[in-house]
LODO-972914 format. One line per 5 residues: number of its first residue (from 1); their letters; for each residue x negated, y negated, z negated of N, C-alpha, C. Coordinates in steps of 0.1 Angstrom, whole numbers, plus 2048, in hexadecimal, padded with zeros to 3 digits. Layout:
# residues N
NUM> A> X:Y:Z:X:Y:Z:X:Y:Z | ...
END
This chain:
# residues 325
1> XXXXX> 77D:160:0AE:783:159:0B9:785:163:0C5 | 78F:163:0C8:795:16B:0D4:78F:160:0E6 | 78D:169:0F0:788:163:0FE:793:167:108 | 796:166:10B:79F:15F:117:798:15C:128 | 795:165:12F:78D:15B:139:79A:161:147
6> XXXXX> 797:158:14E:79F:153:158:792:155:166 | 796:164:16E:786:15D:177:78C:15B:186 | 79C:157:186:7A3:155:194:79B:14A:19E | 79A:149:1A5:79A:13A:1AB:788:137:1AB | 77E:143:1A8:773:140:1AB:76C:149:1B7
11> XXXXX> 760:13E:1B8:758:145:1C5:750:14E:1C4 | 74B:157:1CF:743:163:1CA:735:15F:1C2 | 730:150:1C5:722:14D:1BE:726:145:1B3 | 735:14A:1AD:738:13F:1A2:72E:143:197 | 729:13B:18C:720:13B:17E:72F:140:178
16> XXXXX> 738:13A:17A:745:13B:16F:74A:14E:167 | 743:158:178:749:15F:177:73F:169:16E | 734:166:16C:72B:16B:163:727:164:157 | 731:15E:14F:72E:156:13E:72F:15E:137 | 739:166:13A:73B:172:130:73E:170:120
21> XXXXX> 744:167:11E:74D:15E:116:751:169:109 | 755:16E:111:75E:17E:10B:753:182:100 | 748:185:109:73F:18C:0FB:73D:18B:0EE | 73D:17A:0ED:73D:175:0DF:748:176:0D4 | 756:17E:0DC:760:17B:0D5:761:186:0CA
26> XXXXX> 76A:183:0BF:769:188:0AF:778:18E:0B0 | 780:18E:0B7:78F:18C:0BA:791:18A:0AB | 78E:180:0AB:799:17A:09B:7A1:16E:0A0 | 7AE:173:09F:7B9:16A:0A4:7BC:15D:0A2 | 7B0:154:099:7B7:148:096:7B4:140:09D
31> XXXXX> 7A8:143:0AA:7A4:139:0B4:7A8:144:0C2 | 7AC:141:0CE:7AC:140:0D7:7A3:136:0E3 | 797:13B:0EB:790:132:0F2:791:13B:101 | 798:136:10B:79C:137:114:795:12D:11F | 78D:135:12B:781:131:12C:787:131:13E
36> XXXXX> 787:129:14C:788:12C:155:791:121:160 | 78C:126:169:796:114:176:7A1:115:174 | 7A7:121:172:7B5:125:17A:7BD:122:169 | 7B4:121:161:7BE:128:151:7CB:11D:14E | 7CA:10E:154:7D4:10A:153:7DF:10A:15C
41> XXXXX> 7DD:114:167:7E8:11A:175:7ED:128:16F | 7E8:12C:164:7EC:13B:163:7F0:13B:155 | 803:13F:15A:80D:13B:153:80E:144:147 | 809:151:147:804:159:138:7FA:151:131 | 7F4:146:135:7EA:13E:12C:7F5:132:126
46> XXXXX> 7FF:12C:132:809:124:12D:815:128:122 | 818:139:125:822:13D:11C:819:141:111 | 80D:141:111:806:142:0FE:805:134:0F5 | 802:12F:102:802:11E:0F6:811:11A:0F4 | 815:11B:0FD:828:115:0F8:82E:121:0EA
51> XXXXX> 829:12D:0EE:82F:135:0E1:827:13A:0D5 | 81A:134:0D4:80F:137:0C9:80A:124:0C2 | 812:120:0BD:80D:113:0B6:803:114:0AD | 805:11F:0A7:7FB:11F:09B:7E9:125:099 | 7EA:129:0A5:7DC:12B:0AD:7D8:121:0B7
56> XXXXX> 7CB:11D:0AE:7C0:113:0B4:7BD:117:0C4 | 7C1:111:0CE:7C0:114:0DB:7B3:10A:0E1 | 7AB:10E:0E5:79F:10A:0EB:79E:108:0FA | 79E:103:103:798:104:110:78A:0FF:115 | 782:107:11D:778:100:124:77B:100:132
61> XXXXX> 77B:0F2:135:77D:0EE:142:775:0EC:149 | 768:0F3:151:75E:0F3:15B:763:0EB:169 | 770:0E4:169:76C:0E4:176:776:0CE:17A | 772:0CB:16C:776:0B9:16C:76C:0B6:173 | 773:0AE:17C:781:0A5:17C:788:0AB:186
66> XXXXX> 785:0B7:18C:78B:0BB:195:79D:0BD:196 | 7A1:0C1:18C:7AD:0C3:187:7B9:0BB:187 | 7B1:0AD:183:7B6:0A0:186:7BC:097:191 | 7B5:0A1:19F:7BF:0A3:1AD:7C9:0A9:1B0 | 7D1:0AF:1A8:7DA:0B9:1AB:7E3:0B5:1B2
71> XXXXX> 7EB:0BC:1B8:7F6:0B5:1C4:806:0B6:1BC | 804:0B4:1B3:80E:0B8:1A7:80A:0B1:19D | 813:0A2:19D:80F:098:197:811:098:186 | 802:096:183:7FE:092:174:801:0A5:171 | 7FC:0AE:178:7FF:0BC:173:7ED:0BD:16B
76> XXXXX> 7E2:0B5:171:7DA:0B8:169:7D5:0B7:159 | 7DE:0AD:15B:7E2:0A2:14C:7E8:0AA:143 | 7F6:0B1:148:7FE:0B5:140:7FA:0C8:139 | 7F3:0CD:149:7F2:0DD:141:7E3:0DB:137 | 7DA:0CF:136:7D0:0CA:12C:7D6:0CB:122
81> XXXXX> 7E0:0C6:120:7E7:0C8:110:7EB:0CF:109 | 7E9:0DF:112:7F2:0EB:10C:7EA:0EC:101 | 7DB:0E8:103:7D1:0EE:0F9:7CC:0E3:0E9 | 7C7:0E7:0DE:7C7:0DF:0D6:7B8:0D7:0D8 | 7B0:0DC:0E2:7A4:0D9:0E5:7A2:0DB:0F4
86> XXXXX> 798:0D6:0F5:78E:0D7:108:783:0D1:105 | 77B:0DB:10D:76B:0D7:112:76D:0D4:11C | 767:0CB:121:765:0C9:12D:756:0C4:136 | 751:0C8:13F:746:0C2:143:745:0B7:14B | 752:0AE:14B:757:0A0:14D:752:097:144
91> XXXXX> 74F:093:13B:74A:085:131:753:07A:133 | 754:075:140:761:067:146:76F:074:141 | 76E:080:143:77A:07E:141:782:082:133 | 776:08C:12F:778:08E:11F:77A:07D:115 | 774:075:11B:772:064:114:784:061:117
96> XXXXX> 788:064:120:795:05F:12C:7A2:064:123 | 7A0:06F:124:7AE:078:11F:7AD:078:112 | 7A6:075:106:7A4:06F:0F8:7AE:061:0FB | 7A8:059:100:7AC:04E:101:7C0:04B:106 | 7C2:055:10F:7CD:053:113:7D6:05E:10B
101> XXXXX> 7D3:068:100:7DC:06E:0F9:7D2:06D:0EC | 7DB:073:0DE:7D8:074:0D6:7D7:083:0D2 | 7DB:08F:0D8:7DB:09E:0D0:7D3:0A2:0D3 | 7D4:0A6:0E3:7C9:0B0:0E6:7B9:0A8:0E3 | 7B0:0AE:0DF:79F:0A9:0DD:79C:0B1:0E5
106> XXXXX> 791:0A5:0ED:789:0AB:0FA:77E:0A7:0F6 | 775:0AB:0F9:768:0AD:0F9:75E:0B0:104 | 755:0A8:107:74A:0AE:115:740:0B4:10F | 73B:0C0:115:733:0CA:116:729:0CD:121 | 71C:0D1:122:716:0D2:12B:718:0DD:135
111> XXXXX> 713:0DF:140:71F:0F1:147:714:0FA:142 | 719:105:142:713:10B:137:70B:11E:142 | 702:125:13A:6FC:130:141:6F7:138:135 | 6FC:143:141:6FD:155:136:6EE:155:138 | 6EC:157:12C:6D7:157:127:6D6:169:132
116> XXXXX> 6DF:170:132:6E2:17E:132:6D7:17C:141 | 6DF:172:14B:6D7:172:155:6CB:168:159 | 6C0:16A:150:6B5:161:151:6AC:169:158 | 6AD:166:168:6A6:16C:16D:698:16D:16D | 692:161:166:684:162:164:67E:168:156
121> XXXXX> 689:169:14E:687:174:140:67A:17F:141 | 66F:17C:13D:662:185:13F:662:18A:14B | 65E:17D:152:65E:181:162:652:171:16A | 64A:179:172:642:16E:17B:642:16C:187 | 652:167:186:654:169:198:64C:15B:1A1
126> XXXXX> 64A:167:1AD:644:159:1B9:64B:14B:1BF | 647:147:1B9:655:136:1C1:64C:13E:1D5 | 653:142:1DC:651:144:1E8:659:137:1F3 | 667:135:1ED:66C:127:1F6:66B:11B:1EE | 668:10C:1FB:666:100:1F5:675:0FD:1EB
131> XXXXX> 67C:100:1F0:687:0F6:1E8:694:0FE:1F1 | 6A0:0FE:1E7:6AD:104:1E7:6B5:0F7:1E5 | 6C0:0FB:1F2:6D3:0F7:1ED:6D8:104:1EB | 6E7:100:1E6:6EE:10B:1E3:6FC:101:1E2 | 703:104:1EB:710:0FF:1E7:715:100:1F5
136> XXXXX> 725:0FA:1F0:729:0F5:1FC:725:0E7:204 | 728:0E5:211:728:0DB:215:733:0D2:218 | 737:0C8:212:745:0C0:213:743:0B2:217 | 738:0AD:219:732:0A0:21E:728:09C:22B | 728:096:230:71A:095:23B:712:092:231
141> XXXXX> 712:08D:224:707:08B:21E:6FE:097:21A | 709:0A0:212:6FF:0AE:20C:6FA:0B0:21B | 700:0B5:22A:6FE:0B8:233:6ED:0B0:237 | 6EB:0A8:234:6DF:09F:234:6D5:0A6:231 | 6D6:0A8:221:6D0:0B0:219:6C9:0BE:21D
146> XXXXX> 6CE:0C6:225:6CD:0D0:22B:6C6:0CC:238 | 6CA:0C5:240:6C2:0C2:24B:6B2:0BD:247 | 6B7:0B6:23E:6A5:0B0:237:69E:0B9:237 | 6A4:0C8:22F:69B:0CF:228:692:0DD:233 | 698:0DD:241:697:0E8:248:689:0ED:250
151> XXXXX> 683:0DA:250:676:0E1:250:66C:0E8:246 | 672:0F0:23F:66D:0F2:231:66E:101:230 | 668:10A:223:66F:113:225:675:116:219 | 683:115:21F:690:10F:219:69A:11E:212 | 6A4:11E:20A:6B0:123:204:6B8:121:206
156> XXXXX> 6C7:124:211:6CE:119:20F:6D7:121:20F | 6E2:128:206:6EE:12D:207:6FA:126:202 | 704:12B:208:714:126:20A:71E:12E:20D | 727:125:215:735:132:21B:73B:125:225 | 736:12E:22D:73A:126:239:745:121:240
161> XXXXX> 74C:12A:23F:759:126:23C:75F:11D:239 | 75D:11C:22A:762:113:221:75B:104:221 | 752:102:22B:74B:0F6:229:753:0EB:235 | 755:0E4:22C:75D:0D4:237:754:0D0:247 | 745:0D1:240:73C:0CA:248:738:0D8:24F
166> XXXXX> 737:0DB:25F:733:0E6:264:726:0E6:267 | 722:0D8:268:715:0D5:270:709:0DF:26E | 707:0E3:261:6F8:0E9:259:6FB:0F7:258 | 706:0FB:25D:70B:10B:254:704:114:261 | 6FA:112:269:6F2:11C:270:6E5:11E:26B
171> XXXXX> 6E1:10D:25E:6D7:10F:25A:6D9:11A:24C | 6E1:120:24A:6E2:125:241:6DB:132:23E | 6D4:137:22F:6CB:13F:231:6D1:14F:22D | 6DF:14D:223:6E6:157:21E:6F7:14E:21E | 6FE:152:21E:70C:153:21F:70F:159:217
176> XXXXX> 71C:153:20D:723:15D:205:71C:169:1FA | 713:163:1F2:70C:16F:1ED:70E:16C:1E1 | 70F:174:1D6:715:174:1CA:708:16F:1C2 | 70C:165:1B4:708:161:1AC:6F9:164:1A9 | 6FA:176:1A4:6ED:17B:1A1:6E1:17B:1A9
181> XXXXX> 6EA:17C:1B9:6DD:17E:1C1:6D9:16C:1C5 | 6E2:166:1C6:6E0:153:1C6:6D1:155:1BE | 6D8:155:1AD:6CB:156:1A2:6BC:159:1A9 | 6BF:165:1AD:6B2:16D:1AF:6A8:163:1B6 | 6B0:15B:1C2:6AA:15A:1CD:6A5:14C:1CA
186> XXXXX> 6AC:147:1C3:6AC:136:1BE:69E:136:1B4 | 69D:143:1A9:68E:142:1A2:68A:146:1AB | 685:146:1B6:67C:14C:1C2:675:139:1C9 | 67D:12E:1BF:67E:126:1CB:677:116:1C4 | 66D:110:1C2:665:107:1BD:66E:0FB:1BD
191> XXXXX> 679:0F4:1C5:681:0EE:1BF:690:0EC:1C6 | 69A:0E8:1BE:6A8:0E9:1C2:6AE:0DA:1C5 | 6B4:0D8:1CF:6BB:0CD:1D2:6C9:0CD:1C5 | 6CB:0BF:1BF:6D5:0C2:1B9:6E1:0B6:1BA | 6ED:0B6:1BF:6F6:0AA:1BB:702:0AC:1B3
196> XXXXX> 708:0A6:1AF:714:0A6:1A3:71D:09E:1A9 | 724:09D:1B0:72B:096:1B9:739:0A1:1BE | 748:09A:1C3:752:0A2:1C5:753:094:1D3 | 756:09C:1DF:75C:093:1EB:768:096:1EB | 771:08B:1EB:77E:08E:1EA:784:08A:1FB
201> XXXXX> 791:097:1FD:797:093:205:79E:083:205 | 7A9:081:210:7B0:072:20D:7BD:077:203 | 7C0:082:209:7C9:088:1FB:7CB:088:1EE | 7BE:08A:1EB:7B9:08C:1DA:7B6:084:1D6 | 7B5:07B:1DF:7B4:067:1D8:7C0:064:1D5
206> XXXXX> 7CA:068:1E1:7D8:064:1DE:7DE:06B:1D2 | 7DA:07A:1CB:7DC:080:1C0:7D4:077:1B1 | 7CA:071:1B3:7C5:072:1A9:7C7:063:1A5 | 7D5:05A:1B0:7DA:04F:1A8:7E7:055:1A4 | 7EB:061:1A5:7F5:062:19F:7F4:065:18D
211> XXXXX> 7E9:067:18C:7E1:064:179:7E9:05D:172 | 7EE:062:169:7F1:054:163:7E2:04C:15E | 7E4:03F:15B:7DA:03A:158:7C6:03F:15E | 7CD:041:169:7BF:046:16E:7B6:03C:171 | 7BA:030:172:7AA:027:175:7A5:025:16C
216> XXXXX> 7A8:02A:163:7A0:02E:152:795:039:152 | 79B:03F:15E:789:04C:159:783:043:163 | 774:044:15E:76D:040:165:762:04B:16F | 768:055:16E:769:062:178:76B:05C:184 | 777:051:185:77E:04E:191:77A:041:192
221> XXXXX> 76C:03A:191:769:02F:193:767:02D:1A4 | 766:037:1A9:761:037:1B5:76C:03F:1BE | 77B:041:1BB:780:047:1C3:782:03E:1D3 | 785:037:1CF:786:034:1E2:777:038:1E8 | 76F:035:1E3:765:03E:1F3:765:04C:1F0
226> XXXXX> 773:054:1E9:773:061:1EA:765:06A:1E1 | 762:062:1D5:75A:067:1CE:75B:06A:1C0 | 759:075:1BC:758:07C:1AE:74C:07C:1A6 | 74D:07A:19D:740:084:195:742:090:18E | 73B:09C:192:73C:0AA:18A:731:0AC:188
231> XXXXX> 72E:0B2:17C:720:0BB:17B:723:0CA:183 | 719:0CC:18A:719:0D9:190:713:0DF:186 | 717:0F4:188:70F:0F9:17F:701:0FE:18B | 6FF:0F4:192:6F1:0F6:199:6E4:0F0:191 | 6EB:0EA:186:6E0:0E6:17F:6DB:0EE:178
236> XXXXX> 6E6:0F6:16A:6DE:0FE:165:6DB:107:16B | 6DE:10D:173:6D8:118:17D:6CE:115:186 | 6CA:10C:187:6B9:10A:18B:6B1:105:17F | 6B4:0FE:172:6AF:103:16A:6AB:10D:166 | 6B2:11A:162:6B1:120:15E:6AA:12B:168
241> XXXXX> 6A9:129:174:69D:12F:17E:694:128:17E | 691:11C:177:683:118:175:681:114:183 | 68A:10B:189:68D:107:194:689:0F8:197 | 680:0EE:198:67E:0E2:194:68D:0D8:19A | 69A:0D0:197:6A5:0CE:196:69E:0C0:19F
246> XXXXX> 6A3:0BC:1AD:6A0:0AE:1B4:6AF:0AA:1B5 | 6B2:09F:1AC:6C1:098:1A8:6C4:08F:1B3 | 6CB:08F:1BB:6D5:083:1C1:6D8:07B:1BA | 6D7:070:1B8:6D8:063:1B4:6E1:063:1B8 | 6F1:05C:1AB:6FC:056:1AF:701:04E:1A5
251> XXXXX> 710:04B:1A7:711:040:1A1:713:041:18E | 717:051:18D:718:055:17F:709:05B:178 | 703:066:17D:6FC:06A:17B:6FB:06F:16E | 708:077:171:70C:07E:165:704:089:15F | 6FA:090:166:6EE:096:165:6E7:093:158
256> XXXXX> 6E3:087:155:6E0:081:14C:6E7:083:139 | 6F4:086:137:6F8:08B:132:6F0:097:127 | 6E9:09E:131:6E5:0A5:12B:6D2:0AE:12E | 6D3:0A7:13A:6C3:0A7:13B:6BA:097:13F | 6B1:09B:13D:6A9:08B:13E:69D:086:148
261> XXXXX> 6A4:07E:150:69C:07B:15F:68D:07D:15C | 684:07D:165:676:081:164:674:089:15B | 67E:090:152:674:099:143:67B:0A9:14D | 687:0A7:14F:68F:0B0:154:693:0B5:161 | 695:0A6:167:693:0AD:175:690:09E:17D
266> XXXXX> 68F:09C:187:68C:092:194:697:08C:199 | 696:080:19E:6A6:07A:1A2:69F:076:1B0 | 6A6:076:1BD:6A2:070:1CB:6AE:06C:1D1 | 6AE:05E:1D5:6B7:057:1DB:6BA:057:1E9 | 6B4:060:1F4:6B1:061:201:6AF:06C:204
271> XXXXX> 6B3:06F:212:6AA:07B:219:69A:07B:216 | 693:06C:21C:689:068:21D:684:06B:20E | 688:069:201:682:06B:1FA:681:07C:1F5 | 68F:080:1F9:68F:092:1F7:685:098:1FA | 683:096:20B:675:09E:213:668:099:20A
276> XXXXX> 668:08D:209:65E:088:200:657:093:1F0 | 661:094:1EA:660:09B:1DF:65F:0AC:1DC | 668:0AF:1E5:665:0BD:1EE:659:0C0:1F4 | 657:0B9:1FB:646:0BB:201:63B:0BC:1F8 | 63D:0B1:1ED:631:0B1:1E1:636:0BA:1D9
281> XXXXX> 640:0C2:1D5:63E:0CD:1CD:63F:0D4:1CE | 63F:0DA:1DB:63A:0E3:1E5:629:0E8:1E1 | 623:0DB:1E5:611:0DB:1E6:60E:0DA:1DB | 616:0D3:1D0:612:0D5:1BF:61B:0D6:1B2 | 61F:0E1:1B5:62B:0E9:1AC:624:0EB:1A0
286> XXXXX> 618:0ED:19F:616:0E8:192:611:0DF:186 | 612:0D1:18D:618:0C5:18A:626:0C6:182 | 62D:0C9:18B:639:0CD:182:641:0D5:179 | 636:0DD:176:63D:0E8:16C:640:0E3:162 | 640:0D9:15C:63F:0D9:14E:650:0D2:151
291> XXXXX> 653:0C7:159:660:0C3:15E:66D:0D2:15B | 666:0DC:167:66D:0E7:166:671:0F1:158 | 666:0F0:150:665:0F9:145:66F:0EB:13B | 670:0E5:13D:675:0DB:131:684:0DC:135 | 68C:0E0:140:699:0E0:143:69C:0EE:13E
296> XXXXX> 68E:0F9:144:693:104:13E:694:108:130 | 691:0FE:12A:68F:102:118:6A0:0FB:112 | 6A2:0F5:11C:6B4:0ED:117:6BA:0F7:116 | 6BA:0FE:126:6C3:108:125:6C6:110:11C | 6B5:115:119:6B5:125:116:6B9:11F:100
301> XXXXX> 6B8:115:101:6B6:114:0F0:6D0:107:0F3 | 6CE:104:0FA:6DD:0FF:0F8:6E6:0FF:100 | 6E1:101:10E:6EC:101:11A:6EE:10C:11D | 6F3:116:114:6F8:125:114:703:125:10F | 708:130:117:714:137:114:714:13B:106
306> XXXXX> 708:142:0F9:70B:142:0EB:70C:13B:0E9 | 703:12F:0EB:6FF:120:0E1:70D:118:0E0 | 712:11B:0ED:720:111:0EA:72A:119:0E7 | 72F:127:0E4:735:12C:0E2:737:12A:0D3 | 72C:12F:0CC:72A:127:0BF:72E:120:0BA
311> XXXXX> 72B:115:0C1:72D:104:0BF:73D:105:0BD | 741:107:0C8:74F:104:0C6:758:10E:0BC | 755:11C:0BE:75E:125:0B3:759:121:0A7 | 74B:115:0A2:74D:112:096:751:103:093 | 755:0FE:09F:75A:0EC:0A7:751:0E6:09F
316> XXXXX> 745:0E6:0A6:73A:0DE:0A1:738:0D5:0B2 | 730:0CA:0B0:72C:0C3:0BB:722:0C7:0C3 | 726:0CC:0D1:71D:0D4:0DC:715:0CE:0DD | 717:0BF:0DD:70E:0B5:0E9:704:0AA:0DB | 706:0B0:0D0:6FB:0AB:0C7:6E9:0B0:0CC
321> XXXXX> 6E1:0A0:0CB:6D6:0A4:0CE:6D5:0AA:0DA | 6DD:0AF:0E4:6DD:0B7:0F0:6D0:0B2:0FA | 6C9:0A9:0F8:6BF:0A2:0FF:6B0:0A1:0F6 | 6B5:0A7:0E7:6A9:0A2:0E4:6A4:0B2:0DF | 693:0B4:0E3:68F:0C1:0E1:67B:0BE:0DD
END
């Protein structure tokens, strides 16, 4: 199987830009797996599928339902179909686009991490900070989150810039720092705030009734209060730093998919309960190790970049047993 990656349109701390997809490839021409945000905007990916029929074309789509806003109506729908397949780490929407065509097969996948950078790989690092964010901020809610966490000692990088909400971006501990050094600092850190959530502009509401048949995903159960569900790859990346995972409670809790409340990580509905749970595993982190080591054994044995490479160049089912170990 031939790789394809596409790394336009990502951030300097993207996971995306280190899968390294490519490695596993055999270049044997009968599959194509084209891996990336941009790969359905980049029209050498559009002029191979319109003039290569007879090659198996694959896509992994990291970044549903996002796509599904486009300002160029039903364009997410339509460049989905160049391919004879998609992963997606959507579930509502891999269930959705089955349902409203019959060619392309979609499939949900968990997001996936290069084993390559397992920063705690024979290593006994010091958890030195209570608890890490890492993202942007596009809500007063995440914004919350951050303010909760400052009496603490805290991780919090971003790009300030790019964040909607300005309020928190002075509490910020690093700016703009790339992926590897994120990693480093994140296994440094006893536990990680985590949400799976997309805030949408009023635009992208207005985009995502132009769907056809869109009150059918149930992605979009919640679009009028401007709400998504995405799995971030903040999950496996605090897994796989052995990071203990504190889940925002929402209305999908798509999280679940593929790891399992109390075995895997913590769910808190509140600021009040965040500082809560922060504090205590803060003063008894090792209470929780066994939580942490059970997310990290997902990763390292199915939420990787080989394990599903595999899977799919031999189209077997990624998400078999994915929960049970």
């Amino acid at each position: 199987m031939i790789v394809f990656t596409d790394k336009s349109g990502w951030y300097p701390d993207d996971i995306n830009s280190r899968l390294d997809f490519d490695n596993f490839a055999d270049n044997l021409a009968d599959k194509i797996l084209f891996v990336g945000h941009g790969c359905f905007n980049n029209q050498q990916v559009v002029n191979f599928c319109l003039q290569n029929k007879d090659v198996e074309k694959i896509y992994i789509n990291l970044e549903h339902p996002c796509s599904l806003y486009d300002e160029n109506e039903n364009l997410g729908i339509r460049q989905q179909m160049l391919f004879d397949t998609v992963y997606t780490i959507c579930p509502y929407t891999a269930e959705w686009f089955n349902s409203i065509q019959n060619k392309t097969k979609f499939f949900s996948m968990p997001y996936p991490h290069n084993l390559k950078y397992d920063v705690y790989k024979d290593k006994d690092l010091d958890k030195k900070y209570d608890v890490a964010y890492n993202g942007l901020i596009h809500s007063e809610e995440i914004a919350s989150y951050v303010e909760a966490i400052k009496g603490f000692d805290y991780f919090f990088s971003t790009i300030p810039q790019w964040n909607r909400i300005k309020s928190v971006n002075g509490l910020a501990t690093h700016n703009n720092i790339d992926n590897l050094k994120k990693w480093e600092i994140l296994s440094q850190s006893k536990s990680a705030i985590i949400q799976n959530n997309l805030y949408l502009l009023p635009k992208q509401i207005g985009y995502i009734k132009n769907n056809y048949r869109w009150q059918e995903n149930n992605a979009f159960s919640h679009v009028e209060q401007g709400l998504l569900p995405q799995l971030k790859s903040r999950t496996v990346e605090s897994a796989i730093c052995q990071t203990l995972m504190l889940v925002k409670k929402d209305p999908w809790n798509v999280i679940e998919e593929w790891f399992e409340p109390g075995k895997d990580f913590l769910y808190f509905e509140n600021c009040s309960e965040l500082k809560e749970l922060v504090e205590d595993v803060k003063n008894n982190f090792n209470q929780y190790e066994h939580i942490v080591e059970s997310a990290y054994k997902k990763v390292k044995l199915r939420y990787n970049t080989k394990y599903i490479f595999e899977k799919i160049k031999n189209g077997e089912n990624i998400n078999e047993n994915t929960r049970e170990f």
